[in-house]
C-alpha positions as CSV (number, residue, x, y, z in Angstrom):
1,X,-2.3,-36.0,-53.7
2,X,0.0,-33.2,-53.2
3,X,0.8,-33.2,-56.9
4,X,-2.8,-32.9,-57.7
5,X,-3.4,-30.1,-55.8
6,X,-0.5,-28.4,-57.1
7,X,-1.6,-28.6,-60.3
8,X,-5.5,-28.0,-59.9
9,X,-4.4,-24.8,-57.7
10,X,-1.9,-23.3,-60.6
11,X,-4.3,-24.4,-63.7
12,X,-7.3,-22.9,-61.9
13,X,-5.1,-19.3,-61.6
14,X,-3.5,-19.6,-64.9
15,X,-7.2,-19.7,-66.5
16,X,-8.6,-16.9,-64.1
17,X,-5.4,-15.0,-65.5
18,X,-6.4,-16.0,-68.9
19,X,-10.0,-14.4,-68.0
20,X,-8.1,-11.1,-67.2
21,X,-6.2,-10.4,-70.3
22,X,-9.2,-11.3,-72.2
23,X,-11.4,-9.0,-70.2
24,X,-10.0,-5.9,-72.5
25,X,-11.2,-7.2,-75.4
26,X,-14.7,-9.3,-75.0
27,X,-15.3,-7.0,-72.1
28,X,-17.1,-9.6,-70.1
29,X,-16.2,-9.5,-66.6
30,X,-13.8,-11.4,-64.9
31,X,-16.2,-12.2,-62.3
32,X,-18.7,-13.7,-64.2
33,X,-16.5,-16.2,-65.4
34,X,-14.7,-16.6,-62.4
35,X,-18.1,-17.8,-61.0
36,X,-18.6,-20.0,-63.9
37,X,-15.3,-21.6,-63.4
38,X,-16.1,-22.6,-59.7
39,X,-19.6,-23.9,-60.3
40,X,-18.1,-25.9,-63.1
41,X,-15.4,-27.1,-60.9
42,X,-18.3,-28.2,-58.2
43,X,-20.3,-30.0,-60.3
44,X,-17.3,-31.7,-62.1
45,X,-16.1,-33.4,-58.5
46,X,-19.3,-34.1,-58.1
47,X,-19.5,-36.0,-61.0
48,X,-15.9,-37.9,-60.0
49,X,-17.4,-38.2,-56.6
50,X,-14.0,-36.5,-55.4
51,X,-14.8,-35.6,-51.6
52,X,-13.3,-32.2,-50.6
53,X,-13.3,-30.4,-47.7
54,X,-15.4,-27.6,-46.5
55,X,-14.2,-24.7,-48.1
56,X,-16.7,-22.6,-46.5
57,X,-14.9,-20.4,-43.4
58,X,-12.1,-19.4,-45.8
59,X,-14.5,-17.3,-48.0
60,X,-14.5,-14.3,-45.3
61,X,-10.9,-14.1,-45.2
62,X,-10.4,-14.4,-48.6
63,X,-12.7,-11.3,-49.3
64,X,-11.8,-8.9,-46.6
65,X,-8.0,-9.5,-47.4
66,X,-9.2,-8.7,-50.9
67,X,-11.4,-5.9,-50.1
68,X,-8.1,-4.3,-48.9
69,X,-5.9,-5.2,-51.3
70,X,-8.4,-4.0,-54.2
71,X,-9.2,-0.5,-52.3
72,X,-5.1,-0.1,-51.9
73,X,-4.8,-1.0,-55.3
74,X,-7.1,1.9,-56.7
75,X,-6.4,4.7,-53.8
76,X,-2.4,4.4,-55.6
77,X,-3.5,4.5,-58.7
78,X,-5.2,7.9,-58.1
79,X,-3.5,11.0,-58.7
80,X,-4.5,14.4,-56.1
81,X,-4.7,18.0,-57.1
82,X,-6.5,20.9,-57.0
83,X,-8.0,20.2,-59.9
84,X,-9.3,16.8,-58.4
85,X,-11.6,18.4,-55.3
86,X,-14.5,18.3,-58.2
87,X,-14.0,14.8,-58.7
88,X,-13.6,13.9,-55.0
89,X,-16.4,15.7,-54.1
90,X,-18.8,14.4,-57.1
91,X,-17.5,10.7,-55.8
92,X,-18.1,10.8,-52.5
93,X,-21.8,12.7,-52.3
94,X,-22.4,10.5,-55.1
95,X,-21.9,7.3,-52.9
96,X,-23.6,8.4,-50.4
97,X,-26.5,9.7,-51.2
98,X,-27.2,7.0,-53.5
99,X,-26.2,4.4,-51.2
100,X,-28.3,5.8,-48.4
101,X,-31.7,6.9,-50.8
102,X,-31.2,3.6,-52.4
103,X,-31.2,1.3,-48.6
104,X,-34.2,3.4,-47.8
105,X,-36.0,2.5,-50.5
106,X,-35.1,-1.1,-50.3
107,X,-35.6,-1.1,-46.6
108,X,-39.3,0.0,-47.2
109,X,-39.7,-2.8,-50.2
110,X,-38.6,-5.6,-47.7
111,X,-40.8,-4.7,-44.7
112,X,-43.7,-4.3,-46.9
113,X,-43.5,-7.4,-48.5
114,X,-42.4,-9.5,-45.6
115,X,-43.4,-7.7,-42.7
116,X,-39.4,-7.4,-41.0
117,X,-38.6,-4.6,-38.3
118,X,-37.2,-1.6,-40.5
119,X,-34.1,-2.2,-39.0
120,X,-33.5,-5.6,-39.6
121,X,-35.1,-4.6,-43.0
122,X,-31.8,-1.5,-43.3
123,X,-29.2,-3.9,-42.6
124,X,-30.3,-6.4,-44.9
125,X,-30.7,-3.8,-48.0
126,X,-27.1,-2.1,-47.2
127,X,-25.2,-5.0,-49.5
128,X,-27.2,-4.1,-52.5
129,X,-26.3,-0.6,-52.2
130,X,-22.5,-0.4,-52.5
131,X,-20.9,-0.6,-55.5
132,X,-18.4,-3.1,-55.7
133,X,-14.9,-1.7,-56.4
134,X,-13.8,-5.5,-57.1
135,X,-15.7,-5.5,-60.1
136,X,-16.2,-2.2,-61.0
137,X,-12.0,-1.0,-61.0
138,X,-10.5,-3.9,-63.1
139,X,-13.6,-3.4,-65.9
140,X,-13.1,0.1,-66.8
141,X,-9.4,-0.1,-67.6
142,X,-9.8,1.1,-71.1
143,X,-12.2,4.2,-70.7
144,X,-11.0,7.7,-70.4
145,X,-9.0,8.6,-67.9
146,X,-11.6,11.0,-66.1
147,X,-13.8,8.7,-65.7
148,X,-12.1,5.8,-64.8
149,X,-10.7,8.1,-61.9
150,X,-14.3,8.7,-61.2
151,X,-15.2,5.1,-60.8
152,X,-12.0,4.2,-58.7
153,X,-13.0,7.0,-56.3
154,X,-16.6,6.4,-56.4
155,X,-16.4,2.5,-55.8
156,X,-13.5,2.9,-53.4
157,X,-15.7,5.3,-51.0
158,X,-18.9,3.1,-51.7
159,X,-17.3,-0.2,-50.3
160,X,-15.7,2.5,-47.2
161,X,-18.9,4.2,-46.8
162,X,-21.2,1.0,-47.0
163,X,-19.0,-0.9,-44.6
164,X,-19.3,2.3,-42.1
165,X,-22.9,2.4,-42.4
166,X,-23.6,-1.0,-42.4
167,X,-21.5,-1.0,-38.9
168,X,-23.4,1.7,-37.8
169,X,-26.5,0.5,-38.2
170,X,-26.1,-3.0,-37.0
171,X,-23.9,-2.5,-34.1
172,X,-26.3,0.0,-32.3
173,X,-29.8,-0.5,-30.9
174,X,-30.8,3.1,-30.8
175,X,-30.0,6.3,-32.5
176,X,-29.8,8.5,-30.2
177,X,-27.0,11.9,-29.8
178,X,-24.9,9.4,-27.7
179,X,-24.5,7.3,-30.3
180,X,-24.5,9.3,-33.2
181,X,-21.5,11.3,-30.3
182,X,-20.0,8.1,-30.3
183,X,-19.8,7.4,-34.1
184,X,-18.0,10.9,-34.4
185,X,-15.7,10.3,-32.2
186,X,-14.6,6.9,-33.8
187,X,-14.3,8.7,-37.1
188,X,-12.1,11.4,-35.6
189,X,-9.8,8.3,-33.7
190,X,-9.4,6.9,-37.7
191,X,-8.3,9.8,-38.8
192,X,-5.7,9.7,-36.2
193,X,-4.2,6.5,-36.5
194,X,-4.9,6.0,-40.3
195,X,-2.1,9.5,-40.2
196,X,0.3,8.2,-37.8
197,X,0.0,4.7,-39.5
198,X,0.7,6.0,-43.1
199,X,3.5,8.1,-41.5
200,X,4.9,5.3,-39.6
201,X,4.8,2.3,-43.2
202,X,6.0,5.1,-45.3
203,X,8.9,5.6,-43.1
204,X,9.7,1.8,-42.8
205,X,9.1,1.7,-46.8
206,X,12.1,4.0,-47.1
207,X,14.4,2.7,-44.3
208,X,14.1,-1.2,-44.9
209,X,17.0,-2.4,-47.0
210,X,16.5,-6.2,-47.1
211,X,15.8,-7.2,-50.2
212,X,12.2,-8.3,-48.7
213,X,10.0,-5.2,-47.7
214,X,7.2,-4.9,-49.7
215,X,5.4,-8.1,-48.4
216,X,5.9,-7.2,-44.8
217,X,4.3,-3.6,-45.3
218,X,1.5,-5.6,-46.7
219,X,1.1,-7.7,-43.8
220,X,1.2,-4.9,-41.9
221,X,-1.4,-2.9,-43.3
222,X,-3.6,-6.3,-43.3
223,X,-2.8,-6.4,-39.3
224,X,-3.7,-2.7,-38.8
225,X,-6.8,-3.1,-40.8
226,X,-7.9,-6.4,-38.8
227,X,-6.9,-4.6,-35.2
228,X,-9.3,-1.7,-36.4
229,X,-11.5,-3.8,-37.2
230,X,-12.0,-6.0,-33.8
231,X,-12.4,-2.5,-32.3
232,X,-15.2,-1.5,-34.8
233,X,-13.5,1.2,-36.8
234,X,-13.8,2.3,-40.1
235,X,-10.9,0.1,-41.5
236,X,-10.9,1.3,-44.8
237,X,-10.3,5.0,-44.3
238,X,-6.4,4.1,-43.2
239,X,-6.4,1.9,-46.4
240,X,-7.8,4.5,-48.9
241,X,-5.7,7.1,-46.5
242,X,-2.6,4.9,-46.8
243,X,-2.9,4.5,-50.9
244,X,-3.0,8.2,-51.8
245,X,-0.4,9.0,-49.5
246,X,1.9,6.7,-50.6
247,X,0.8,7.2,-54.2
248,X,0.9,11.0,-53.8
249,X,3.9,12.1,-51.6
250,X,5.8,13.5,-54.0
251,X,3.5,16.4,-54.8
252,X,3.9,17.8,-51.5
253,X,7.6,18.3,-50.7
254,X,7.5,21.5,-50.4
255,X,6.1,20.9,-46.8
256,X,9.4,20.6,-44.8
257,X,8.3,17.3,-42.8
258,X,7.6,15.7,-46.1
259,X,10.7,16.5,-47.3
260,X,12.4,14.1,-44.2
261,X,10.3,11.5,-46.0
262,X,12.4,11.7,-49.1
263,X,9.3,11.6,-51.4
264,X,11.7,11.5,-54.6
265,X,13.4,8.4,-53.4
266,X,10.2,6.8,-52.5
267,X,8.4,7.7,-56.1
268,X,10.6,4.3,-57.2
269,X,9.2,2.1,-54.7
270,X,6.0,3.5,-54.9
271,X,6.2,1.9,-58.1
272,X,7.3,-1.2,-57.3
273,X,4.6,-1.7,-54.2
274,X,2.1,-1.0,-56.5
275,X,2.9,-4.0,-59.5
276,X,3.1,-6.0,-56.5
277,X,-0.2,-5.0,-54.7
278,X,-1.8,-5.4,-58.1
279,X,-0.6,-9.0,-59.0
280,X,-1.2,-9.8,-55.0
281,X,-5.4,-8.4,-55.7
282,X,-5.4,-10.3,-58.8
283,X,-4.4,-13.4,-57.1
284,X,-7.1,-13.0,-53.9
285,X,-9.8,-11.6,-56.0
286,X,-9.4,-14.5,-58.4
287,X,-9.4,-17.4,-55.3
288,X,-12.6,-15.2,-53.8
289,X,-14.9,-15.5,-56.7
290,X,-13.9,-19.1,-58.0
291,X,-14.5,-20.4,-54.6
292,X,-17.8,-18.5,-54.4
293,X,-18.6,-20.1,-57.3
294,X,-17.4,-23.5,-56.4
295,X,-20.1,-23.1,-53.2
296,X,-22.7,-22.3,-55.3
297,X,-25.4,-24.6,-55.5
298,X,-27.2,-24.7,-59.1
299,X,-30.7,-24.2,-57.5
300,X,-29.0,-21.4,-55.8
301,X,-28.5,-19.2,-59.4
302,X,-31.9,-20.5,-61.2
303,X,-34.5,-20.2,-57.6
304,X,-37.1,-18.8,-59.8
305,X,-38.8,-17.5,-56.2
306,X,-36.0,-14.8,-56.1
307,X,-35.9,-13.8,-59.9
308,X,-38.5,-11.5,-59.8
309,X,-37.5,-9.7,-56.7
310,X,-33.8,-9.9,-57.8
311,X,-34.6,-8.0,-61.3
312,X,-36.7,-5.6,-59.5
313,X,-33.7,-4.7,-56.8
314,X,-31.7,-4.4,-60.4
315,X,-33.9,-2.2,-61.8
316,X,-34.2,0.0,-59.0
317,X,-30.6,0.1,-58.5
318,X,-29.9,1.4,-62.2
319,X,-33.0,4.2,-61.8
320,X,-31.4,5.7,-59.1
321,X,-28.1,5.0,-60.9
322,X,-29.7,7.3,-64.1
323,X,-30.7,9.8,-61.3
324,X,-27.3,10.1,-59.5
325,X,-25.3,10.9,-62.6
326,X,-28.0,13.4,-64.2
327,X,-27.9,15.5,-60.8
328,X,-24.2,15.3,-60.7
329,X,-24.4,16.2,-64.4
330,X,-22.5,13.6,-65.6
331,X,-22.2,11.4,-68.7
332,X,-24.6,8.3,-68.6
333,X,-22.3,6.3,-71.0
334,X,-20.5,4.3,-70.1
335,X,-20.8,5.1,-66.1
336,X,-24.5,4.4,-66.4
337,X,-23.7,0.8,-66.6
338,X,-20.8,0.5,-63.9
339,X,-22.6,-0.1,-61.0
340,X,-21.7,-4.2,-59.9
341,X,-22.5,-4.9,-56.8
342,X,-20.2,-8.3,-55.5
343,X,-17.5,-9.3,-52.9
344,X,-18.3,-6.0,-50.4
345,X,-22.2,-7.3,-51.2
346,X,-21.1,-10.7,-50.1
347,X,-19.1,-9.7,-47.3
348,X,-21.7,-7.7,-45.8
349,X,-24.2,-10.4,-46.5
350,X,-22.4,-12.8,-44.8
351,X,-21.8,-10.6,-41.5
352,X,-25.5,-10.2,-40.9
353,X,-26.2,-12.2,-37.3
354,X,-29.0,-14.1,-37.5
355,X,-31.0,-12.2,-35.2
356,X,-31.2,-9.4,-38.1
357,X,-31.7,-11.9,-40.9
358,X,-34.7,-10.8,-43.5
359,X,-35.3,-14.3,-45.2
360,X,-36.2,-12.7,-48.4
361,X,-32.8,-11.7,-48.8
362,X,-31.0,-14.8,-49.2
363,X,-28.1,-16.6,-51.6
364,X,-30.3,-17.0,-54.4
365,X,-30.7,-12.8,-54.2
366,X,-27.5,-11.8,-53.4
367,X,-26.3,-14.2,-56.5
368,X,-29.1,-13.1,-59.4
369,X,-28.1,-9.4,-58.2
370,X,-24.2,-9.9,-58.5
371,X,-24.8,-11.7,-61.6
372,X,-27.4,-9.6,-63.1
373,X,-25.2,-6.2,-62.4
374,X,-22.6,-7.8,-63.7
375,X,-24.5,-8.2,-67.4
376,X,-25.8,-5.4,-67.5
377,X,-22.1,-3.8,-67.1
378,X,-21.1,-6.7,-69.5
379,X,-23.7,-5.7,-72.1
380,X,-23.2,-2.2,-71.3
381,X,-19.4,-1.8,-71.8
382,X,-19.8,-3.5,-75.0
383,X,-22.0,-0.8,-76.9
384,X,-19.0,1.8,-76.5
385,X,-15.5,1.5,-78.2
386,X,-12.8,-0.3,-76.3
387,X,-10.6,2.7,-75.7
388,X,-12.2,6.6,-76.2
389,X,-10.8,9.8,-77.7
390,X,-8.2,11.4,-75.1
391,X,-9.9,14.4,-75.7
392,X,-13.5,13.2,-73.8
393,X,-12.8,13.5,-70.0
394,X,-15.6,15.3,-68.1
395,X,-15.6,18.4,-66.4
396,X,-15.7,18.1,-62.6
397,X,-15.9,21.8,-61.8
């Protein structure tokens, strides 16, 4: 039995693996056939009548563990200067306003056609608004650099800015100054401790000398993140926070307190936390999305009662997708297509009580949306050459 296991476990990550180094070159996302891979593997012990256990509970763990790794894996590979505020600051009002135009429209589609409390109707539109930085930062590898930097900032601060709001909005009743107070004050407390949190992992990246310390900081950033989270804080922020500082420390040695941190000596181990922080998001975000798939029922992908809704929600998403960049004056290819939604959609999904539940907005919906993103990215990616001129990078001024 062990053996078995051994071997299904290993073969199922050797093929997601394969799915990743052919990703380049057919430009078909990973997740798509991740999700095919797990259905496939459902219905084929089903055929075997092969009785497994519920696989269910681990899903959530899987993806926030993922989440964190993917938005640590991104905020390192991002590079700050002055010549970056443009970027930063076309990223992050991009998000936002999109996000939050985009829930309010959805929000209004919901309660008209089923009648829901606009609140209930909010919290249930917030997963289709974030753009999923799982998907969307391993398929643009082989764009230009600009935007590719664009994406990895504007995905990052979606899944940070849609897990804030969606917090926001279900955790309070009312909406009043003291709560809106209260919000501001948790956002000033993360800013705090995501600081003296980098600080303190940055200085215990540099002092450990066992030949094991890349997995403990790890652990210790999931441990952090969970901790924040029990306490309803913004998580991600000390993640992204964590990432650039890390990724960036060098460039800012000439402050004297930096210098103590020995940013030169810690450029070389920067590098080395990030191969492993990569392969360590490969290997969650490839479990996540083949057991996603596994628990997928086939009625689930092919409810014909949620196709119409689901392509609508698409093609709302991708309007407001042609807007964003055409007010930000940016190019529409290839970013037009770059807009997945999928594990922050799930996550958030999943942490709706039940009490807030909108039953329009159910598996079947969140599934045709992540899939149907997913094509149209697929499709998208596929009209434009594999790698483009050096020369093309957009200006952010």
């Amino acid at each position: 039995m062990a053996s078995t296991i051994i071997i299904s476990f290993c073969t199922l990550l050797l093929i997601a693996y394969l799915f990743d180094l052919s990703a380049a070159k057919t430009k078909i996302p990973s997740v798509i056939l991740l999700l095919v891979l797990g259905w496939l593997l459902h219905q084929l012990t089903a055929f075997l009548n092969v009785q497994l256990p519920d696989f269910s509970g681990f899903l959530p763990i899987l993806g926030s563990i993922g989440l964190i790794l993917i938005v640590l894996e991104g905020s390192l590979e991002l590079n700050l200067s002055k010549s970056k505020i443009g970027l930063i600051r076309k990223s992050f009002f991009g998000a936002l306003l999109t996000m939050f135009v985009l829930t309010i429209v959805l929000s209004f589609l919901f309660h008209y056609l089923g009648g829901y409390s606009f609140r209930s109707c909010v919290t249930n539109a917030i997963p289709f608004s974030v753009i999923s930085s799982a998907i969307a930062i391993p398929s643009v590898r082989n764009i230009s650099l600009s935007k590719k930097e664009f994406v990895i900032y504007e995905s990052s601060l979606s899944d940070i800015l849609g897990v804030v709001f969606f917090n926001f909005i279900a955790l309070n009743s009312d909406y009043g100054f003291s709560t809106f107070g209260h919000f501001g004050f948790q956002l000033i407390i993360i800013v705090v401790i995501s600081f003296i949190a980098t600080v303190g992992l940055t200085i215990l990246l540099r002092k450990i000398e066992h030949h094991i310390k890349f997995i403990p900081i790890i652990l210790m950033i999931i441990l952090i993140y969970t901790l924040l989270e029990i306490y309803e804080l913004p998580s991600l922020i000390f993640v992204l926070t964590f990432g650039l500082f890390i990724g960036n420390l060098y460039k800012f040695k000439k402050f004297k307190w930096i210098k103590k941190l020995h940013p030169e000596e810690l450029k070389v181990e920067d590098q080395k936390f990030k191969e492993i922080t990569v392969e360590m998001a490969f290997l969650v975000r490839a479990l996540f999305f083949i057991l996603f798939g596994y628990l997928l029922q086939t009625s689930e992908i092919i409810n014909t009662d949620t196709l119409l809704l689901s392509g609508g929600i698409v093609v709302i998403i991708f309007i407001f997708r042609i807007l964003q960049l055409k007010i930000s004056r940016l190019p529409l290819n290839p970013l037009l297509f770059v807009a997945p939604r999928g594990l922050i959609t799930i996550l958030l999904f999943l942490s709706i009580v039940p009490a807030q539940r909108v039953l329009l907005v159910n598996k079947s919906l969140i599934v045709q949306v992540i899939i149907l993103t997913a094509l149209v990215m697929m499709f998208g990616l596929m009209a434009f050459p594999i790698r483009e001129e050096p020369d093309k990078s957009i200006d952010f001024s």
